[in-house]
N, C-alpha and C positions, 0 to 999 in steps of 0.2 A: 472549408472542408473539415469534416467531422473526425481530425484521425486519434481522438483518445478517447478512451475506454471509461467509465467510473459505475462501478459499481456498491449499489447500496441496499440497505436495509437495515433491519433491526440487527442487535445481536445476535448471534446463535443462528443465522439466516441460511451461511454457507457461504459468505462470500471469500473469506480465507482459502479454504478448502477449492472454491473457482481458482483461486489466483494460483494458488499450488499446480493442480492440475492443466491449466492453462501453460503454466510454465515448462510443464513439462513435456506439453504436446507441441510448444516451439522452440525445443532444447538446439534444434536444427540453427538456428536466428542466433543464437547466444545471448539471451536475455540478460538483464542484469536485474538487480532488485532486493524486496526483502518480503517477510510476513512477520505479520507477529500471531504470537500463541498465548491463551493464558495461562496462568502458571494459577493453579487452585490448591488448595489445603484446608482437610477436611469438608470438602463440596463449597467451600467458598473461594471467592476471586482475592488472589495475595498478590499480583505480579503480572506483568506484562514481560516476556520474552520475543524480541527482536531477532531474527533470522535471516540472513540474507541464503538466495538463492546457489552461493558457492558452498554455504555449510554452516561457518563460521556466525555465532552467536551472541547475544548479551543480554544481561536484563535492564528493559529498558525503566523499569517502575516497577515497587515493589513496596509494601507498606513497611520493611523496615531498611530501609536506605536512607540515610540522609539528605536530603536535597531539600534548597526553600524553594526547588519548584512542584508542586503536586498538580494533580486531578482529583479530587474527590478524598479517599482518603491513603490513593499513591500515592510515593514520591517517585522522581524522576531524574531518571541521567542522563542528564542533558550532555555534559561532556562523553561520555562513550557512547550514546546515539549519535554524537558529532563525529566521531571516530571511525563507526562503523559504517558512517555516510562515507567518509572518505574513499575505503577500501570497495564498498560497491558502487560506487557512481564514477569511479575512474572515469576517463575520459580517453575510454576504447573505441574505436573505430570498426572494430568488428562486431560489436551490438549491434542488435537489431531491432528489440525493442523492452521497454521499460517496465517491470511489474513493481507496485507502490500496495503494500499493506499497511497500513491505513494513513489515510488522508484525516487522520482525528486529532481529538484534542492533547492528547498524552505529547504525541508527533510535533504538533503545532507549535509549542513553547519554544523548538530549534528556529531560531533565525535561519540557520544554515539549511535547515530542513525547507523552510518557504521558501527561499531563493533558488534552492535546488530543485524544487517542485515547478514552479513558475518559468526555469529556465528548460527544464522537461518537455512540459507544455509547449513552450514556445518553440522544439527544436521541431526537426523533419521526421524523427523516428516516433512510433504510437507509443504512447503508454494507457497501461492499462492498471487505474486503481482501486480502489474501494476508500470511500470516503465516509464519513459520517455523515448519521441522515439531518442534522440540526448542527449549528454550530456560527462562530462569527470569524471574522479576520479570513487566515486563507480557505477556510471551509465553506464559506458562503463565496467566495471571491471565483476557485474554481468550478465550482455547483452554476457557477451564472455564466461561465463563459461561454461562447457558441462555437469553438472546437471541439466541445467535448457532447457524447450521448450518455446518456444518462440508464442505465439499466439497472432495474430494482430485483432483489433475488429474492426467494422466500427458498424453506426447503424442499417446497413440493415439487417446484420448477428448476431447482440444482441443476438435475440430469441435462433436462431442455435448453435451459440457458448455455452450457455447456459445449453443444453443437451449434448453437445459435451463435456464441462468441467465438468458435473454433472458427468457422465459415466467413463472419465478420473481422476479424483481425487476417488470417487467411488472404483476405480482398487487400487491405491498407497497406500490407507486405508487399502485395505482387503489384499493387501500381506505380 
């Protein structure tokens, strides 16, 4: 059975903004989760900001942080991405279902983030994430699994997708 979600595209697509909104239309389920946001200066991309679904924030990458782990020409905090897992992925019993912004590469470099991810998947409640459209390790791992539907966003079709996944997760809830 197909019960999690992944949503993909390009950058700038709208998938964030689904996940947001999505969360908030099953605030009912008590979701747990996260997004991330970019953090820009001067119209360019300095930073990845991590957000979880209760409020509480961090920057996950950011071209001046320290870290010998990067992406491109971020670095990355892998210890407070770990930290922040903590605090959302509790191990509540009154969730209902999972929201994961993003399933990419920045994310990936967490051991604790893959096993968490994989241990998601494998539970009984849906998640619903957005992953990256190209990548290796667990980015292709969960892209190939056959629990998951694959839905691609563009911004034309935001709105559409929107009742389309509201209706679809909606189902996975009440069976």
């Amino acid at each position: 059975m197909r019960k999690n979600i992944l949503l993909t595209g390009m950058p700038g697509s709208g998938k964030t903004t689904l996940i947001r909104k999505l969360s908030e239309v099953f605030k009912e389920f008590n979701p747990a989760g996260f997004y991330t946001a970019e953090i820009t200066e001067d119209g360019a991309q300095t930073g990845l900001l991590i957000a979880s679904l209760f409020g509480d924030s961090k920057i996950l990458a950011h071209v001046g942080l320290k870290s010998k782990y990067s992406v491109g020409r971020l670095r990355v905090d892998l210890k407070g991405f770990d930290a922040l897992l903590d605090n959302v992925f509790s191990k509540d019993k009154k969730t209902g279902l999972y929201f994961i912004d993003e399933i990419g590469k920045a994310e990936s470099l967490s051991k604790k983030f893959c096993k968490l991810v994989i241990e998601l998947l494998n539970g009984e409640k849906p998640v619903i994430a957005s992953i990256s459209d190209k990548g290796t390790g667990i980015i292709s791992e969960v892209r190939k699994r056959s629990d998951v539907k694959i839905h691609p966003v563009t911004l034309e079709s935001q709105d559409l997708k929107l009742k389309e996944l509201t209706m679809e997760i909606r189902d996975l809830l009440l069976e």
